[in-house]
N, C-alpha and C positions, 0 to 999 in steps of 0.2 A: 369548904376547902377539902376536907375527906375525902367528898366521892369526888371529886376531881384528880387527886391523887391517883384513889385505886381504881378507876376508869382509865385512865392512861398508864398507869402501871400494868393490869391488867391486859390492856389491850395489846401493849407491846409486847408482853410473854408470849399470847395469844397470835401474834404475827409471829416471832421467832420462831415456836413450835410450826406455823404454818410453812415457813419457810426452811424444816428440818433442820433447825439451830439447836445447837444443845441447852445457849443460855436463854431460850424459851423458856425452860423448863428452873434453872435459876433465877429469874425473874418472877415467874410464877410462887414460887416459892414464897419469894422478897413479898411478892402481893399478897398470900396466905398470911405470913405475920403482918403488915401493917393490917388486915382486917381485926388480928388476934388483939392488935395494940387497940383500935376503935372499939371494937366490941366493950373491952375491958374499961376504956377510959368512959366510954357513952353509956354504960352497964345496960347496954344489949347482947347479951348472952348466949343468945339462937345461932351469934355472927361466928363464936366459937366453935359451933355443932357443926355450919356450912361451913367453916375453914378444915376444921378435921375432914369430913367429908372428901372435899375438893383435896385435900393435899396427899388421899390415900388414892384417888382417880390417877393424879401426879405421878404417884411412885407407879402405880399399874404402867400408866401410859409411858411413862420414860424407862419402865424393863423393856415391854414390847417394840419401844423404839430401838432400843437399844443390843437384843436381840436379832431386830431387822437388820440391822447397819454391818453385824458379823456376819 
């Protein structure tokens, strides 16, 4: 049921950002902690190191969006 979740969670952030949405980037998010909640519940712990990761690319990616749009 997990990766069902965060494959369509994911994917949807993944289109909104595609289509210059800002809540691309809020849904992404949402996706980062529901990985944080698996990792922690399934004590796969590497799922935490990719979510830190992934959610510092986020903030990069959503200044330079964000910058563009001024």
């Amino acid at each position: 049921m997990w990766s069902w979740i965060l494959a369509v969670v994911g994917s949807c952030g993944l289109f909104f950002v595609g289509k210059k949405n800002i809540w691309g980037f809020v849904v992404l998010f949402i996706t980062e902690l529901l990985w944080f909640i698996y990792s922690f519940s399934t004590h796969q712990y590497g799922f935490v190191f990719g979510g830190v990761l992934y959610s510092g690319m986020y903030i990069k990616a959503f200044i330079h969006w964000k910058k563009d749009r001024e």
